[in-house]
C-alpha positions in Angstrom: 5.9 -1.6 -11.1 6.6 -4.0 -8.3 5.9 -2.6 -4.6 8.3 -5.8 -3.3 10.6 -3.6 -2.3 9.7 -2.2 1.4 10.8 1.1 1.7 12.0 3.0 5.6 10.8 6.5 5.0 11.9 8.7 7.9 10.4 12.7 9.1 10.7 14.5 11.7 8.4 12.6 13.8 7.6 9.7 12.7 9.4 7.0 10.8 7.1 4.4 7.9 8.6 1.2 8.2 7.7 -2.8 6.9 5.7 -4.5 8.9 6.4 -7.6 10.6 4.5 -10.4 12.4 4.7 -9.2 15.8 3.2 -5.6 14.8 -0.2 -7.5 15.2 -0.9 -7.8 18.7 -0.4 -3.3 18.6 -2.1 -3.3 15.3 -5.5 -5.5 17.0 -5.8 -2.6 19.8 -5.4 -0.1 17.4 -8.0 -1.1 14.5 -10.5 -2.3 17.5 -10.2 1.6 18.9 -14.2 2.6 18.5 -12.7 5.7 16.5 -10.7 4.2 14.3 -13.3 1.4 13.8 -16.3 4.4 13.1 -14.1 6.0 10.4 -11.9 3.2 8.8 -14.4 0.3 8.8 -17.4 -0.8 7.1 -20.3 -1.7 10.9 -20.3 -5.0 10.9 -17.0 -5.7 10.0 -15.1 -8.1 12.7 -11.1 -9.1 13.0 -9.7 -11.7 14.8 -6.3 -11.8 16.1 -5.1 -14.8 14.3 -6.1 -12.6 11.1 -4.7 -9.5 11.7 -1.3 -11.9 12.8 -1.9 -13.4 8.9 -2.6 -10.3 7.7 0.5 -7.8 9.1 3.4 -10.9 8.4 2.0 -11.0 4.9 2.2 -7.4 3.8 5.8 -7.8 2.5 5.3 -10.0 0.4 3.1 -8.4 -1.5 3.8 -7.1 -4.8 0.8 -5.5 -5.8 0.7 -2.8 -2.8 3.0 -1.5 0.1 1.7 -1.4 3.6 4.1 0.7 5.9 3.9 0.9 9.6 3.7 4.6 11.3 5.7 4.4 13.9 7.1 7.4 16.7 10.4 8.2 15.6 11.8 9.2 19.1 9.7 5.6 20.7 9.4 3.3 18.0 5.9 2.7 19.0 3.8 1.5 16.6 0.7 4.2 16.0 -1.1 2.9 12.5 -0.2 2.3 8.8 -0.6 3.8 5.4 -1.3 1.8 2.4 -0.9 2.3 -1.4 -2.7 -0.3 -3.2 -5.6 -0.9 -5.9 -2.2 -0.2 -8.2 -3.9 0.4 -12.3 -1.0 -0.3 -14.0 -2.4 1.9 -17.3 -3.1 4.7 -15.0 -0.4 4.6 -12.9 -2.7 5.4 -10.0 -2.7 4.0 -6.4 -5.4 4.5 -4.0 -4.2 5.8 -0.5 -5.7 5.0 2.9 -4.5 5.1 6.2 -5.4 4.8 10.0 -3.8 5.8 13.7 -4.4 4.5 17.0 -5.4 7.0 19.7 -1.7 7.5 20.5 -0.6 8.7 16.9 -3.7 11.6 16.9 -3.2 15.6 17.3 0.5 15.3 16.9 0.8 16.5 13.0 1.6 12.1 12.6 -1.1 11.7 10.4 0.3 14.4 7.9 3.7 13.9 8.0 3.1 9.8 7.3 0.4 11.0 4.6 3.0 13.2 2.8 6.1 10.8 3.5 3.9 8.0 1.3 2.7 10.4 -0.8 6.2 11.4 -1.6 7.5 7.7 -2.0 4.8 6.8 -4.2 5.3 10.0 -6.6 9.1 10.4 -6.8 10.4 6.9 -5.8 7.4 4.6 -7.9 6.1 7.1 -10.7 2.8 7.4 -9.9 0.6 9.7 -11.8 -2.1 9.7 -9.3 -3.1 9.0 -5.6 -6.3 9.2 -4.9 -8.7 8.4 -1.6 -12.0 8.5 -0.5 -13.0 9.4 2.9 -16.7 9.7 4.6 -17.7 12.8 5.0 -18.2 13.2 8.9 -14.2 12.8 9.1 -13.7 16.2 9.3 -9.7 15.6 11.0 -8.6 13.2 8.1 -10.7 15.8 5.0 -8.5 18.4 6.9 -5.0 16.3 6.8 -5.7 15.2 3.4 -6.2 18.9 1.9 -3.5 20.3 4.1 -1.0 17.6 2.0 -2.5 18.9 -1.3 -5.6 16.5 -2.0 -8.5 18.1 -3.9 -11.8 17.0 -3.7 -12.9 15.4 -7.1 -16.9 14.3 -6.5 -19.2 13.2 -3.5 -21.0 9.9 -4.0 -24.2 11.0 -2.0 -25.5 8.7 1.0 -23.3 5.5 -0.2 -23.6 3.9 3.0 -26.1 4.3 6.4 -23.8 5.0 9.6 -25.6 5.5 13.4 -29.1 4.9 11.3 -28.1 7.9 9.2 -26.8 7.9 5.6 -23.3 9.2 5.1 -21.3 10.5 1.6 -17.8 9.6 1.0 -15.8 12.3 -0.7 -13.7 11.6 -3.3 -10.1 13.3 -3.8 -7.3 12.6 -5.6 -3.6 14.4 -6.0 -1.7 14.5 -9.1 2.0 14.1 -10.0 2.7 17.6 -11.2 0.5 18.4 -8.2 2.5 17.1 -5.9 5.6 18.4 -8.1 4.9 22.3 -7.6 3.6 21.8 -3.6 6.8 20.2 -2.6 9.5 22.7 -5.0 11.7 24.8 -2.9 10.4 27.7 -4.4 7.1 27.2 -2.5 
């Protein structure tokens, strides 16, 4: 499987597109947001323009994972990304993340960019498995990720200490013939 090829994956609302250079300059207000930066990033963890501008003019060249842009399909503004990579060639398995800016939250964006990906990566790459895991206090991404047909697999217990407390990331995953019978017509 090669994930060179960059994919335009348009819904209702939103539209997944490559990203280029430029997208950088949204992308640093976006992953410095205090939300996004509580529930996507390990504390500690710094960026610095110059690396995000490296970072978001490199992803399509990558062969190993696709990074997509979520982007407003009436605006064009640039509200986050979604990412398959950690690609296990034997499983056929891709782990899923994703993240929005304040500006892409509480509009159904987050689901319809999970299950546009989700798609992609089932019926367009021939996965066998997407799977994610998620700390436990993000009750509105758990609720998004279940909603497009995630189960929850495990729980690794207190795996990380967040505002001096210990946190658990749960584990989920969605299968091909999962995915299969959720999105049939007959549903």
């Amino acid at each position: 499987m090669n994930f060179s090829v960059q994919p335009t994956l348009t819904g209702e609302k939103t539209v997944l597109r490559p990203f280029r250079e430029a997208d950088a300059e949204v992308m640093w207000e976006i992953v410095t947001d205090p939300e996004v930066m509580h529930f996507a990033f390990d504390p500690g963890t710094e960026f610095t323009r110059e690396r995000l501008r490296s970072w978001y003019g490199s992803r399509s060249e990558q062969s190993d994972r696709l990074d997509l842009a979520v982007t407003d399909r009436t605006t064009g503004e640039l509200l986050g990304e979604v990412v398959l990579c950690g690609w296990d060639p034997d499983a056929r398995c891709c782990t899923f993340r994703t993240l929005l800016g304040p500006r892409g939250r509480g509009r159904g964006i987050g689901t319809e960019a999970t299950r546009l990906i989700v798609g992609h990566g089932f019926e367009q790459l021939g996965l066998h498995r997407i799977q994610l895991g998620a700390y436990g206090f993000n009750h509105r991404a758990l609720h998004v990720y279940k909603k497009v047909g995630f189960l929850v697999e495990g729980v690794r217990r207190d795996v990380q200490v967040r505002d001096g407390e210990w946190v658990d990331e749960i584990l989920m995953a969605i299968l091909a013939h999962e995915w299969a019978a959720l999105s049939s017509p007959a549903r």
